[in-house]
C-alpha positions as CSV (number, residue, x, y, z in Angstrom):
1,X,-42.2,66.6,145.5
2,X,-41.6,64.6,142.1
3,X,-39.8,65.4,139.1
4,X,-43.4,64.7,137.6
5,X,-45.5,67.4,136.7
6,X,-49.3,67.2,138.3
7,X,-51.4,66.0,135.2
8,X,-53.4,69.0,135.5
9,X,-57.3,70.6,136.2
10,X,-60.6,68.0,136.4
11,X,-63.5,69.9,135.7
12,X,-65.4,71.3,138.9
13,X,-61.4,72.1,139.9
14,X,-60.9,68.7,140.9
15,X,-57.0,66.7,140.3
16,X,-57.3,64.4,137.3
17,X,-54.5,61.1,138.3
18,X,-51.9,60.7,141.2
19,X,-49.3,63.0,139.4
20,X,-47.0,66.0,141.1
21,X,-47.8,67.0,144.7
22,X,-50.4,64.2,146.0
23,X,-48.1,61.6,144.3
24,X,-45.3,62.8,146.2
25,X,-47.6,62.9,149.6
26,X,-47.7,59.1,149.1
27,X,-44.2,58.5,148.2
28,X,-42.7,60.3,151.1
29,X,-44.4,58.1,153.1
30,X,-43.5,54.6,151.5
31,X,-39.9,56.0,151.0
32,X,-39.3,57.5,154.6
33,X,-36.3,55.9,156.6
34,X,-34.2,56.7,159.6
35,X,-32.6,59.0,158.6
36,X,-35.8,61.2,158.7
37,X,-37.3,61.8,161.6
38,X,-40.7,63.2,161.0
39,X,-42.2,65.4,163.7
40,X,-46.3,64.7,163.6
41,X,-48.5,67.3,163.8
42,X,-50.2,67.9,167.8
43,X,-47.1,65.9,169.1
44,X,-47.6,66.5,172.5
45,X,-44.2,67.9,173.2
46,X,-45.0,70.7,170.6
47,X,-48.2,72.3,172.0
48,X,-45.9,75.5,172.4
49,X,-45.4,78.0,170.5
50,X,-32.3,88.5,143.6
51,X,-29.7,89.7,145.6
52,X,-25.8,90.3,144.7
53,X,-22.7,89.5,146.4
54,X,-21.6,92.3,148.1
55,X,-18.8,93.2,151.0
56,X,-20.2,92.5,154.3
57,X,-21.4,95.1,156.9
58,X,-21.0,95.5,160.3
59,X,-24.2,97.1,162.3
60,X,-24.4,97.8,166.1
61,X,-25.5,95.2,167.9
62,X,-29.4,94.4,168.1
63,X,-31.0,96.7,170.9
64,X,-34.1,96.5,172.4
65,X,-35.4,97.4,169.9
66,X,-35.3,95.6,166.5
67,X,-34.2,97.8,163.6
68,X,-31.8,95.3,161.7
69,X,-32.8,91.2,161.9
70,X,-30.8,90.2,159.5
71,X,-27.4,91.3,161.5
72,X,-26.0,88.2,163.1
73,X,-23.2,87.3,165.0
74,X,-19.8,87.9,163.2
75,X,-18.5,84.4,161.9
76,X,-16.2,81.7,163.9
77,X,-14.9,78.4,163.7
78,X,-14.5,78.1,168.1
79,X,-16.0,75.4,169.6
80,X,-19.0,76.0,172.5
81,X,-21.1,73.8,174.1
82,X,-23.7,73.7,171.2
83,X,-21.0,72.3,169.0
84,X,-19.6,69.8,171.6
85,X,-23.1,68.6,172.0
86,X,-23.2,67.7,168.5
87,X,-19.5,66.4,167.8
88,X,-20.3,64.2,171.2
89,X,-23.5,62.8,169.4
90,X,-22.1,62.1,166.5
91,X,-25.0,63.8,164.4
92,X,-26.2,67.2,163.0
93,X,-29.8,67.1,164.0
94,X,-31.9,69.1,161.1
95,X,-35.4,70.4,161.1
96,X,-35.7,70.2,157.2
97,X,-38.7,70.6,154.7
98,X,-39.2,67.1,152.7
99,X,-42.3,68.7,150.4
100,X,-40.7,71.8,148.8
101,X,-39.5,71.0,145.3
102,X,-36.1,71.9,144.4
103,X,-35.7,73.4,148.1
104,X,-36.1,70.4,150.8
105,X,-37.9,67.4,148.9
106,X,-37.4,63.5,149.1
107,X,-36.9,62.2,145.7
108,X,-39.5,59.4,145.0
109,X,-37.2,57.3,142.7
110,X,-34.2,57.1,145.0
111,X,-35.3,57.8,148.4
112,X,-33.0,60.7,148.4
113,X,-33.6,63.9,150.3
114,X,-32.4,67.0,147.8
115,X,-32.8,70.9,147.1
116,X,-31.2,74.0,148.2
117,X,-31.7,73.6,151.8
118,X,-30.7,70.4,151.9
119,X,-26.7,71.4,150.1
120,X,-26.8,73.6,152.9
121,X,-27.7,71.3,156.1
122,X,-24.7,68.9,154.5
123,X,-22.0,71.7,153.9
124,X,-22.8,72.8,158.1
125,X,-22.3,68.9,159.1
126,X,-19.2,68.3,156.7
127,X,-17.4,71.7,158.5
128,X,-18.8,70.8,162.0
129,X,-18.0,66.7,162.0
130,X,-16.3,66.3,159.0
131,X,-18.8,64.4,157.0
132,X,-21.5,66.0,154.7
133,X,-23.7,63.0,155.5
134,X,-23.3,62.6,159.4
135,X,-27.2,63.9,159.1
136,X,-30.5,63.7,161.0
137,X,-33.4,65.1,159.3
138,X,-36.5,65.6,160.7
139,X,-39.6,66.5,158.7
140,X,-40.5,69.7,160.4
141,X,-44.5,71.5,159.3
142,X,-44.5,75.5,159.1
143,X,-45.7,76.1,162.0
144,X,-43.6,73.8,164.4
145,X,-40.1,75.0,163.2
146,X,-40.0,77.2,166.4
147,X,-40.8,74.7,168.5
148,X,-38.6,72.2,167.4
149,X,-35.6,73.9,168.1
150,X,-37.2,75.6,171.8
151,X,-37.4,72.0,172.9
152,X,-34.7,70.3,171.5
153,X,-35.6,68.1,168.8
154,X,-32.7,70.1,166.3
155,X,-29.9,71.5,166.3
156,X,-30.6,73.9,163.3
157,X,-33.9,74.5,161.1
158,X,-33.1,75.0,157.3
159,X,-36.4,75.7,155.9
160,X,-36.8,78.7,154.0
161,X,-37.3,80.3,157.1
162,X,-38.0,84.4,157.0
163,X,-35.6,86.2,159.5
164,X,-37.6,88.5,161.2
165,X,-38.1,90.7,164.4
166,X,-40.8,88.7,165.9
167,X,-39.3,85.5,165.4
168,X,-35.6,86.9,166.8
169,X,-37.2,86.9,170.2
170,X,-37.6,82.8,170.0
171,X,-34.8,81.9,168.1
172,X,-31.0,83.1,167.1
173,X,-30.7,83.2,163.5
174,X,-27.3,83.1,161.0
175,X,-26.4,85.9,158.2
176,X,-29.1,85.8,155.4
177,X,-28.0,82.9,153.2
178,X,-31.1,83.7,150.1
179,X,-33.5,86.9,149.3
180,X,-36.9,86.2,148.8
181,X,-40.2,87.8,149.0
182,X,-44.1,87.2,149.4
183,X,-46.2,86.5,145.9
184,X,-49.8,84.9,145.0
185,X,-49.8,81.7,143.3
186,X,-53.5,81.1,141.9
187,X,-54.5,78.9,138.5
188,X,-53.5,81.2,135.2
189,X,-57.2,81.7,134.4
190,X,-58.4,82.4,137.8
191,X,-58.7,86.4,137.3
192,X,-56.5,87.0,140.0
193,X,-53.6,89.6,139.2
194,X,-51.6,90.0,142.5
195,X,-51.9,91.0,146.2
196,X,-54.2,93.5,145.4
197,X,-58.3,94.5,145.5
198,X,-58.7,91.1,142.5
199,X,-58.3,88.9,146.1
200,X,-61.3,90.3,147.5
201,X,-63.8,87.1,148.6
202,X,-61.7,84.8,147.1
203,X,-60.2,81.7,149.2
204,X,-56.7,82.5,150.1
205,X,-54.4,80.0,151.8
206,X,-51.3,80.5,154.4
207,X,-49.4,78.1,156.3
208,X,-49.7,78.9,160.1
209,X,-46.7,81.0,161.8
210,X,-46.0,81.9,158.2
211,X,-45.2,85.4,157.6
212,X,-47.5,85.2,154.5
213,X,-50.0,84.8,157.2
214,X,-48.8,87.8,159.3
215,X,-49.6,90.1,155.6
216,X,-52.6,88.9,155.3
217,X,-53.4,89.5,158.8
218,X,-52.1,93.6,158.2
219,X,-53.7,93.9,154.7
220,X,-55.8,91.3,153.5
221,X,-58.1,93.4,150.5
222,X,-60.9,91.3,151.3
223,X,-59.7,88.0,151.1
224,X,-61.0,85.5,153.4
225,X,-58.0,83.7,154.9
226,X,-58.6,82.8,158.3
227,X,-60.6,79.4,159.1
228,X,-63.7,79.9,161.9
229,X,-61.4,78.3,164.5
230,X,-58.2,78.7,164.1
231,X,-56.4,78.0,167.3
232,X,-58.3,75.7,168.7
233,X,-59.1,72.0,168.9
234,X,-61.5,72.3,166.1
235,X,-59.4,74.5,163.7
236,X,-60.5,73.1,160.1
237,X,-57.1,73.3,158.2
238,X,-58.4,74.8,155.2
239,X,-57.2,78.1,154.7
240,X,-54.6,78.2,157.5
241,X,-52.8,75.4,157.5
242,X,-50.0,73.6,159.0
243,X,-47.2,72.7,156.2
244,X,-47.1,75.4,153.2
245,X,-47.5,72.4,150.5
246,X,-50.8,71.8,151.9
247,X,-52.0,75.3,150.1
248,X,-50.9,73.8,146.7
249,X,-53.2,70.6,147.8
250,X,-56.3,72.4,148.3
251,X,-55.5,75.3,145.2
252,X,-55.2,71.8,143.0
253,X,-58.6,70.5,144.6
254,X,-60.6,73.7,144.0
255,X,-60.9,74.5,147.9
256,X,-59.2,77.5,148.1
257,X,-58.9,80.0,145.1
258,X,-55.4,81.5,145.5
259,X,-52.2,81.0,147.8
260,X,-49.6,83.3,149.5
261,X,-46.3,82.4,149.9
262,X,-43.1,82.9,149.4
263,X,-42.3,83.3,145.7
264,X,-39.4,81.2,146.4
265,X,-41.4,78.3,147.3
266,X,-44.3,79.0,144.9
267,X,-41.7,79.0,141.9
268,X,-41.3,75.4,142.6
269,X,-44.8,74.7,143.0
270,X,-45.4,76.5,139.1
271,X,-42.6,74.0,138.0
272,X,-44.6,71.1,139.3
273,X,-48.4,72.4,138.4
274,X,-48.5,74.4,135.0
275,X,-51.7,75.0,135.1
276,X,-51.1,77.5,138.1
277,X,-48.6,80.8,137.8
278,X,-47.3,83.5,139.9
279,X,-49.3,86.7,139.9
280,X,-48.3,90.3,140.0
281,X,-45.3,91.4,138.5
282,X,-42.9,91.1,141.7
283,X,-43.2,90.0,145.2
284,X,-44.5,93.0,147.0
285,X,-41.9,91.8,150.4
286,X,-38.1,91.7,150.6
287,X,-37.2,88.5,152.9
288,X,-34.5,86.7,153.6
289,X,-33.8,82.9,155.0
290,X,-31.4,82.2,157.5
291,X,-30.1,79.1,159.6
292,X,-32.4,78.9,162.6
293,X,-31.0,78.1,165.7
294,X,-32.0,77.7,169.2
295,X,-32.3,81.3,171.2
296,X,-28.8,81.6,173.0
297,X,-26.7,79.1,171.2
298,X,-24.2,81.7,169.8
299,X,-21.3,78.9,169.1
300,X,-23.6,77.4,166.7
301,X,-24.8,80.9,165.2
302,X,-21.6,81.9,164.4
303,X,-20.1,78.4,163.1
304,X,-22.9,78.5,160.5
305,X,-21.9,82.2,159.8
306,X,-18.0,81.0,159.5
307,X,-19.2,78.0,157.1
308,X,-21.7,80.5,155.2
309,X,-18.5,82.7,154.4
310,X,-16.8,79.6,152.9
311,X,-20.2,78.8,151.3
312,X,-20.6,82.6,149.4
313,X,-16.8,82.6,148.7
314,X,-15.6,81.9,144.8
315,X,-18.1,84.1,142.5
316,X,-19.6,81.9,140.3
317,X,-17.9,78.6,141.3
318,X,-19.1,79.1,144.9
319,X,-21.0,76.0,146.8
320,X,-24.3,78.6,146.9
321,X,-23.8,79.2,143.0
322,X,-23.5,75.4,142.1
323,X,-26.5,74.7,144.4
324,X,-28.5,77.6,143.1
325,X,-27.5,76.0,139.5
326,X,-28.7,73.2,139.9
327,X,-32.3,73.6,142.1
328,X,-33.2,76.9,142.3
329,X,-31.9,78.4,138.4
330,X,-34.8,77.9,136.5
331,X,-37.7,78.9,138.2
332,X,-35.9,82.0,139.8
333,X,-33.4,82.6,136.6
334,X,-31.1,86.3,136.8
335,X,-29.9,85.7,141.0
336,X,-25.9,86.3,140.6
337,X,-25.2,85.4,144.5
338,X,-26.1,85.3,147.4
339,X,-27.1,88.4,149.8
340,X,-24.3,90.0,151.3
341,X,-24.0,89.0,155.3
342,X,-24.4,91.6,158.2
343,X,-22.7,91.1,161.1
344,X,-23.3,92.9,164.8
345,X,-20.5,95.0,165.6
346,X,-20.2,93.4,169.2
């Protein structure tokens, strides 16, 4: 996304100029390079599936069943085949966002990928191979982050990715690294208050796999959210839709009257679009991101854990506090640190 604010609301809800999100659409793709790999949407090798610093905690090791997702492996610097793979290569691969503003975004002027998630994928590479920019992104949509690391294509997803139960059974995930939680984003005059009885008939958008989704699905107050054929060949992409940004797109175009997300990510789209805002007074979900990994690779679970330790340490001088400083500050002003990590006891 640009540092240039969308121009604002044609009447009949249509975008006036090229400003903001769509001008950023067009950049990405004149600017990309090889350092980032995109992965396409129905590539054919994807047709599967506020917080304070506190002390850490130790928590029994996840059972069968899942009572604590957020408990990962305790941290270590000791090399496994995950890391060898990588130091032999050369390369972190990372399954990155390039669309979120101040979280994973390519910078139109220079080129530059930047944000929060970005710092992060740099810090794991600079402790791993020694270099912050011995890097390969890959443009990863919402609902192929899974994918991407079952077959493969990464090493590690950075992407504002939930830690959750259901997901744990397809990927390993590191400590929590931010606290987030699910809010609407709709235009300020819309009528719209929250996630609440004002979204019944309205348009609603979700990225697909999203957990915004999976609310929606459990308690929807009437909103219409699902497309007429979702899941198949002829799915329409117009309330459920592969990248999260692409809800912004059609909220800016008048196609859809409100989106859910995380507030997070919709923070960043506010700072972008001023003519839309976040509704209700909270998000009505606690969430956290983690370092996604693929299911089994332990080494590389608990390496990320080891640098997110280094990465929390030194109050308000820490890496996360600079990076948080600089991206995230403004649009999510009053965080004093990051979550405090769980670890599994064995």
């Amino acid at each position: 996304m640009t540092r240039e604010r969308v121009k604002g609301w044609a009447a009949g809800g249509r975008l006036r100029g090229w400003g903001g999100v769509t001008g950023m659409a067009v950049a990405c793709a004149v600017t990309a390079s090889l350092t980032l790999l995109p992965l396409a949407h129905g590539d054919g090798t994807f047709g599967a599936p506020g917080a304070s610093q506190g002390a850490a905690s130790a928590v029994p090791a996840l059972a069968e069943e899942c009572t604590d997702p957020e408990a990962s492996l305790p941290p270590s610097d000791a090399d496994g085949p995950s890391i060898a793979k990588i130091r032999e290569r050369g390369k972190l691969i990372a399954g990155v966002d390039q669309n979120s503003f101040r979280w994973g975004y390519r910078d139109p002027g220079t080129g530059t990928l930047e944000g929060f998630d970005i710092d992060l994928v740099r810090a794991i590479a600079k402790d791993v191979l020694g270099d912050p920019d011995a890097v390969i992104f890959r443009a990863i949509p919402t609902n192929q982050r899974i994918a991407a690391l079952a077959n493969d294509k990464v090493d590690v997803v950075v992407r504002t990715m939930t830690i959750n139960c259901k997901r744990l059974e397809q990927v390993s995930f590191s400590t929590a690294y931010f606290q987030a939680g699910q809010q609407v984003l709709a235009p300020k005059e819309s009528g719209i208050d929250g996630y609440d009885a004002s979204l019944k008939g309205k348009r609603v958008c979700t990225a697909e796999g999203s957990t915004a989704y999976d609310a929606l699905n459990e308690k929807s107050f009437g909103a219409v959210f699902e497309d007429e054929h979702d899941g198949t060949a002829l799915d329409e992409d117009q309330l459920t839709v592969p990248n999260q940004l692409d809800c912004l797109v059609r909220l800016q175009l008048g196609e859809v009257d409100a989106v859910v997300t995380d507030n997070a990510l919709a923070a960043g789209q506010a700072a972008q679009d001023p003519s839309v805002e976040l509704k209700g007074d909270k998000p009505f979900t606690t969430e956290y991101y983690g370092v996604a990994a693929k299911l089994g690779a332990d080494d590389l679970v608990a390496r990320v854990n080891h640098v997110l330790v280094q990465y929390r340490a030194g109050g308000a001088d820490s890496p996360w506090m600079k990076s948080y400083r600089q991206w995230l500050a403004e649009g999510l002003p009053g965080i004093k640190g990051p979550p405090a990590p769980k670890y599994r006891s064995n």
